[in-house]
N, CA, C and O of each residue as an XYZ file, in Angstrom:
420
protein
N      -6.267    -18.636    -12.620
C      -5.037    -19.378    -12.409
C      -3.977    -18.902    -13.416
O      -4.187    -18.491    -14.558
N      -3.026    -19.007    -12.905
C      -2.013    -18.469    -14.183
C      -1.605    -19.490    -15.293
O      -1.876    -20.691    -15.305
N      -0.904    -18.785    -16.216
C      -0.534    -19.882    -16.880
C       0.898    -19.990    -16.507
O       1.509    -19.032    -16.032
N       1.658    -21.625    -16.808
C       2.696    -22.156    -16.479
C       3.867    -21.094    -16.292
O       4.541    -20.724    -15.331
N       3.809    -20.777    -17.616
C       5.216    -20.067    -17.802
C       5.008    -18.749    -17.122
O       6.004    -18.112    -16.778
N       3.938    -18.330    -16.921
C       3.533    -16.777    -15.820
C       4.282    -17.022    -14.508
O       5.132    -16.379    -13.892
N       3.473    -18.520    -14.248
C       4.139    -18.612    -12.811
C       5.870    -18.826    -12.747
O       6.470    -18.748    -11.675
N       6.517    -19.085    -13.967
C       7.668    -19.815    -13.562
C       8.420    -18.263    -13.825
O       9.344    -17.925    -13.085
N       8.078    -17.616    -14.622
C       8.135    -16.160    -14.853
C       8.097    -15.020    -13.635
O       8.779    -13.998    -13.707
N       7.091    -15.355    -12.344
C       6.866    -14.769    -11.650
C       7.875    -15.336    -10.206
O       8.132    -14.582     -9.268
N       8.266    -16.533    -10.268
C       9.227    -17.519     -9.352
C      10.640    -16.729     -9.817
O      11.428    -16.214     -9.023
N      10.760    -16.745    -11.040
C      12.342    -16.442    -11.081
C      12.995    -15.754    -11.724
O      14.225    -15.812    -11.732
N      11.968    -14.561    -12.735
C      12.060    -13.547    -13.543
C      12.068    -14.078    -15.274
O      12.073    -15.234    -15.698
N      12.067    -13.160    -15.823
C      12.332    -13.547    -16.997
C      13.527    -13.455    -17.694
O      14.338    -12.550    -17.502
N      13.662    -14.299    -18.448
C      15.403    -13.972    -19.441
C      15.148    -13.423    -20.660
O      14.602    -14.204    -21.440
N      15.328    -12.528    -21.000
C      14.895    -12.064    -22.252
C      16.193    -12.216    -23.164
O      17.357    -11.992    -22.834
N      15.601    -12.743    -24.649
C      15.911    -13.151    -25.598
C      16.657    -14.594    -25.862
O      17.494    -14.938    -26.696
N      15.919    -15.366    -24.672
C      16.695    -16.694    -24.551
C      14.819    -17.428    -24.605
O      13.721    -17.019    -24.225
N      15.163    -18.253    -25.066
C      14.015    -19.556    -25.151
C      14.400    -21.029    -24.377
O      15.422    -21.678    -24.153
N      12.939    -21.146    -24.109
C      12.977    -22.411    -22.929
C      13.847    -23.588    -24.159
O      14.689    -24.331    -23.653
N      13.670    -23.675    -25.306
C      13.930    -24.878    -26.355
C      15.678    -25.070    -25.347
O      15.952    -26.092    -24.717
N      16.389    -24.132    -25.421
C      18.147    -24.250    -25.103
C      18.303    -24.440    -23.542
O      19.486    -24.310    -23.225
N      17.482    -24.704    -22.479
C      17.221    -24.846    -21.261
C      17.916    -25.802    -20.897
O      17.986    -26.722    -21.712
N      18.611    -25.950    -19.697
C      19.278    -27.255    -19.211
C      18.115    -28.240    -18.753
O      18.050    -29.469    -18.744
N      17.071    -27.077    -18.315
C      15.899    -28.079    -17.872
C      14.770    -28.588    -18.478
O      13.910    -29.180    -17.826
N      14.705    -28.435    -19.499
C      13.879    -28.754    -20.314
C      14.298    -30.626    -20.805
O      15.434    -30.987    -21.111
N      13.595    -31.159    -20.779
C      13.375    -32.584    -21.143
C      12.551    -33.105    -22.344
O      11.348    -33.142    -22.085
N      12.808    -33.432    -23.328
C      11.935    -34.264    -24.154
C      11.864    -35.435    -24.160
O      12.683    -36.216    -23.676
N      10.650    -35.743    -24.835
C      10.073    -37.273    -24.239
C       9.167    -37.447    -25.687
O       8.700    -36.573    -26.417
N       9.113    -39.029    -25.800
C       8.520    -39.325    -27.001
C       7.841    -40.843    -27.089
O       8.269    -41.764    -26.394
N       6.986    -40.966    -27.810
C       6.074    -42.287    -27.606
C       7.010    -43.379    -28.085
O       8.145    -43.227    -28.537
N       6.346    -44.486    -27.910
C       7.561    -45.861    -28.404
C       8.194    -46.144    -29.637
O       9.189    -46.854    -29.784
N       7.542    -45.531    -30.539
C       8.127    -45.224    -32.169
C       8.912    -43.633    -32.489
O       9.625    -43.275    -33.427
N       8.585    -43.146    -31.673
C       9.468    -41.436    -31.809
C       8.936    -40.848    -33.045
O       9.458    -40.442    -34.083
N       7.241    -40.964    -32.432
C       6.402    -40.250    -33.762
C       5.865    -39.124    -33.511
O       5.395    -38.255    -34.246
N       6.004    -39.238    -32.154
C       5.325    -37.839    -31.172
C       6.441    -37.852    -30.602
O       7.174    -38.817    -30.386
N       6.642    -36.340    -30.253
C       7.552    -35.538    -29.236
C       6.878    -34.526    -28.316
O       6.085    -33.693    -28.756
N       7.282    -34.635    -26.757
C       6.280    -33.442    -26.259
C       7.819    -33.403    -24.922
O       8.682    -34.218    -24.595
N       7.432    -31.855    -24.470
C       8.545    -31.683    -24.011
C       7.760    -31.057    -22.543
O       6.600    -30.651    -22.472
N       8.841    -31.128    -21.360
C       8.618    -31.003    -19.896
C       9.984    -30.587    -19.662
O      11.102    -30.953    -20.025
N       9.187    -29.151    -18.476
C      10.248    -28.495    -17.441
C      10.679    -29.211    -16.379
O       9.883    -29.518    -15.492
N      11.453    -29.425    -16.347
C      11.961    -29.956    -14.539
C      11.262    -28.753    -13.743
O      10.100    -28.921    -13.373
N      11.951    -27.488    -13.451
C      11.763    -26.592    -12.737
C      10.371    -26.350    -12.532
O      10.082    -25.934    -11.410
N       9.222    -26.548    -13.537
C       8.038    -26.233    -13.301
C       7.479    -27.707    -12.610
O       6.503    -27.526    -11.882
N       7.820    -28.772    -12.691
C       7.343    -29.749    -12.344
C       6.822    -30.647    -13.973
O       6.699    -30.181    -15.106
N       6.601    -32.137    -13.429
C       6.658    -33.336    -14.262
C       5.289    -34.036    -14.161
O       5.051    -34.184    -12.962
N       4.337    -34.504    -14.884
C       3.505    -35.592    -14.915
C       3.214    -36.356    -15.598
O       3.146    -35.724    -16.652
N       2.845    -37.820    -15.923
C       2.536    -38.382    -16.999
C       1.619    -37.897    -17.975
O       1.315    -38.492    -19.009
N       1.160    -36.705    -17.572
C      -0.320    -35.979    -18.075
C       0.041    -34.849    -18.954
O       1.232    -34.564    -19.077
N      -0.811    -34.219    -19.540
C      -0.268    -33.395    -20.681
C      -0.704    -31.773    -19.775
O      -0.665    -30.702    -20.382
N      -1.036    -31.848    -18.520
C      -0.787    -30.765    -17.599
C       0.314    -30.125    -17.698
O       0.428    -28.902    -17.613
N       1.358    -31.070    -17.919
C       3.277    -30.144    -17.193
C       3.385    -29.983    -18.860
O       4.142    -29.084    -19.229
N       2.746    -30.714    -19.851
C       3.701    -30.243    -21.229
C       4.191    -28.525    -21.136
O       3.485    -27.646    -20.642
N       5.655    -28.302    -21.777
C       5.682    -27.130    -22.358
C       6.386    -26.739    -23.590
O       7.151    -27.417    -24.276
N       5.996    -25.530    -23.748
C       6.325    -25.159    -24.818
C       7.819    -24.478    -25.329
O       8.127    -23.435    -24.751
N       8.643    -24.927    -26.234
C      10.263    -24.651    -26.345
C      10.054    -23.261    -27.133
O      11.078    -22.679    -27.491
N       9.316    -22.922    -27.308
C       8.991    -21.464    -27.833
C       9.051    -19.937    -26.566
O       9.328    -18.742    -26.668
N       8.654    -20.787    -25.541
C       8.164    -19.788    -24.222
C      10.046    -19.140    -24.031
O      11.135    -19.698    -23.895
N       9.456    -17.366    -24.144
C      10.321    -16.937    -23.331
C      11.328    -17.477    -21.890
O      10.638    -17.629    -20.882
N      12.605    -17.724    -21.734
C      13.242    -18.425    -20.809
C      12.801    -17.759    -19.253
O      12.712    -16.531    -19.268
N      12.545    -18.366    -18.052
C      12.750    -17.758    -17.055
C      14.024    -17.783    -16.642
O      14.914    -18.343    -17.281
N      14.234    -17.057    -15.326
C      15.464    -17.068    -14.501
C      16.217    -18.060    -14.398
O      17.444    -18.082    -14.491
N      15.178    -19.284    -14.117
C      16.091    -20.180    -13.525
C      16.910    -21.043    -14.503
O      17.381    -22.115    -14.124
N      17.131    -20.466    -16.091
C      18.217    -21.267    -16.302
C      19.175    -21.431    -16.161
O      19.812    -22.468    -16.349
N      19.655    -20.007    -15.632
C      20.872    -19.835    -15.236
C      21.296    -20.686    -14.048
O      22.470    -20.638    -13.679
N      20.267    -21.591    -13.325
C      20.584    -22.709    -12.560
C      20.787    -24.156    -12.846
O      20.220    -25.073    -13.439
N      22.078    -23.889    -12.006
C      22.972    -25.686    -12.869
C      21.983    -26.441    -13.013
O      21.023    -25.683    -13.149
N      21.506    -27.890    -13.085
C      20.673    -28.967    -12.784
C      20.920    -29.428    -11.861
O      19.934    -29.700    -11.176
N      22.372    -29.820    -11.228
C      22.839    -29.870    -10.276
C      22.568    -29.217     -8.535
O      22.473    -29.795     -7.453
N      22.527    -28.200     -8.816
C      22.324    -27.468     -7.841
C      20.782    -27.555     -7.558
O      20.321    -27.711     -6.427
N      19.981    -27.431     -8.780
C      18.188    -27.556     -9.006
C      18.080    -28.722     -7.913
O      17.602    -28.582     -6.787
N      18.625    -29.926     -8.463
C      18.682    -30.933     -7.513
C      18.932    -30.985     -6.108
O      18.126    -31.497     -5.332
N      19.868    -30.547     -5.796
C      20.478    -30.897     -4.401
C      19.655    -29.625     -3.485
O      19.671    -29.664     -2.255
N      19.073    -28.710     -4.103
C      17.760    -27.651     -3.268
C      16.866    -28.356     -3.897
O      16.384    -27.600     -4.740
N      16.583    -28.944     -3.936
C      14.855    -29.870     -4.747
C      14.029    -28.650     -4.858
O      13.103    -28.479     -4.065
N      14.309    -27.742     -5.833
C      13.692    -26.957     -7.107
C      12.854    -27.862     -7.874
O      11.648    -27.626     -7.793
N      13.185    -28.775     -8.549
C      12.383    -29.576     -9.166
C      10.805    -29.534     -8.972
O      10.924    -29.753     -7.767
N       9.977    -29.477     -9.071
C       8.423    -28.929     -9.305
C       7.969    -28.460     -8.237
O       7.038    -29.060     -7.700
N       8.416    -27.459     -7.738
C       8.589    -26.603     -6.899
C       7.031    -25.926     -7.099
O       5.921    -26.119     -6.601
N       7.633    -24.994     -8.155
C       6.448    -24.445     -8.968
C       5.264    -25.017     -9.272
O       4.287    -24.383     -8.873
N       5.040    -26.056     -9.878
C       3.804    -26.864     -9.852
C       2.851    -27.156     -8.570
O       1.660    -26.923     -8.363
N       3.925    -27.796     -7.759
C       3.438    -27.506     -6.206
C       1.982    -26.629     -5.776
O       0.789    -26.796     -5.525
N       3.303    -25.325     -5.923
C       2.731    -24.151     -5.220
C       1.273    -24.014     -6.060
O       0.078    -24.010     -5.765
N       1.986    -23.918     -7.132
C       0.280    -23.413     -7.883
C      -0.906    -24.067     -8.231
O      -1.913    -23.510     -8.668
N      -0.751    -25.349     -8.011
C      -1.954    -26.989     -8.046
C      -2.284    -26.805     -6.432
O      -3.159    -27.544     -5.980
N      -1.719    -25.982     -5.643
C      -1.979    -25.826     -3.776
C      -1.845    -27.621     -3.409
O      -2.730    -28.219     -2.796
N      -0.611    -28.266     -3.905
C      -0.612    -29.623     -3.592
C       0.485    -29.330     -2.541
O       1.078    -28.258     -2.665
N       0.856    -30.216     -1.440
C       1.727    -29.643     -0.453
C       3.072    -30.510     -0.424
O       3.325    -31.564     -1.008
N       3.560    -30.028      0.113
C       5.006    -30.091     -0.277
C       5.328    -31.676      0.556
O       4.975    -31.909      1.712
N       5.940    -32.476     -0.180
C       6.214    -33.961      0.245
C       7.543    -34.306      1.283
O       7.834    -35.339      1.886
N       8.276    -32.842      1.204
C       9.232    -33.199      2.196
C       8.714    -32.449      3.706
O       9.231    -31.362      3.963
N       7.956    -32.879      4.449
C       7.377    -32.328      5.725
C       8.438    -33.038      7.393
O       9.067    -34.050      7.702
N       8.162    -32.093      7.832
C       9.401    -32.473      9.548
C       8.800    -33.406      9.928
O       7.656    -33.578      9.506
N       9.437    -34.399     10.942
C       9.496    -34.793     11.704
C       8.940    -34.456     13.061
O       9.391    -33.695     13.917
N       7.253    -35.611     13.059
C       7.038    -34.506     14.216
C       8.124    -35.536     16.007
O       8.770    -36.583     16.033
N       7.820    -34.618     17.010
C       8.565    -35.030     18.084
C       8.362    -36.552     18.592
O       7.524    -36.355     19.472
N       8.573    -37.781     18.594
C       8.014    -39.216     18.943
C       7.790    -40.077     17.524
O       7.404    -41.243     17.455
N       8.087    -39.315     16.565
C       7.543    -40.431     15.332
C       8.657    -40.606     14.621
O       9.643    -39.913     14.368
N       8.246    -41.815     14.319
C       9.301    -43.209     14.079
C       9.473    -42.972     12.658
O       8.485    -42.852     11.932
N      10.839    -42.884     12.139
C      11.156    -42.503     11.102
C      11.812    -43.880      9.946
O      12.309    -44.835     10.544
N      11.807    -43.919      9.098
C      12.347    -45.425      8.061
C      13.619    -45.005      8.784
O      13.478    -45.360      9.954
N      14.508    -44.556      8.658
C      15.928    -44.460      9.148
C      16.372    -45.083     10.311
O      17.363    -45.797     10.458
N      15.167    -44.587     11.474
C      15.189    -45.334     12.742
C      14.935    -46.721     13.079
O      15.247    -47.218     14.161
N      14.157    -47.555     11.792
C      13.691    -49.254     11.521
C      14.682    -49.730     11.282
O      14.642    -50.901     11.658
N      16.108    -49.356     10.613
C      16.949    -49.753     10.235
C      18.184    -50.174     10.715
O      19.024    -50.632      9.939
């Protein structure tokens, strides 16, 4: 299996001489006293689990050069995690006859 930053490396190239720490997507997070700090990619994907932690040291991939904005509105957002846990993707069609929340309304 690869590791995180391989795959996010292999999704969107690498940036050389930039670090994930200055990332738009990078998030830190900290316990209820702010005694621990552990930090998470958007772009690679999020869990309460210490699976998605990463590291602000890791060479930057491509995608920082993508707004957050834009990450958003293409739901980039754990895109990557997805693919590589083979968990399947949560936005699936509409099949032909099935009743949609939109249509209850």
């Amino acid at each position: 299996m690869l590791k995180k930053i391989d795959a996010m490396h292999a999704e969107y190239g690498v940036l050389s001489g930039v670090s994930c720490r200055t990332c738009p997507h990078l998030d830190a997070h900290c316990n209820g006293d702010c005694t621990r700090v552990w930090y998470k990619c958007r772009m690679y994907g999020t869990s309460s689990g210490p699976g998605t932690d990463w590291r602000c040291g890791n060479e930057a991939c491509g995608a920082f050069t993508i707004a957050p904005e834009e990450a958003r509105s293409k739901h980039l957002y754990g895109e990557v995690y997805r693919r590589v846990n083979g968990l399947r993707d949560t936005r699936t069609e509409q099949l032909p006859g099935q009743i949609s929340i939109d249509d209850l309304a």
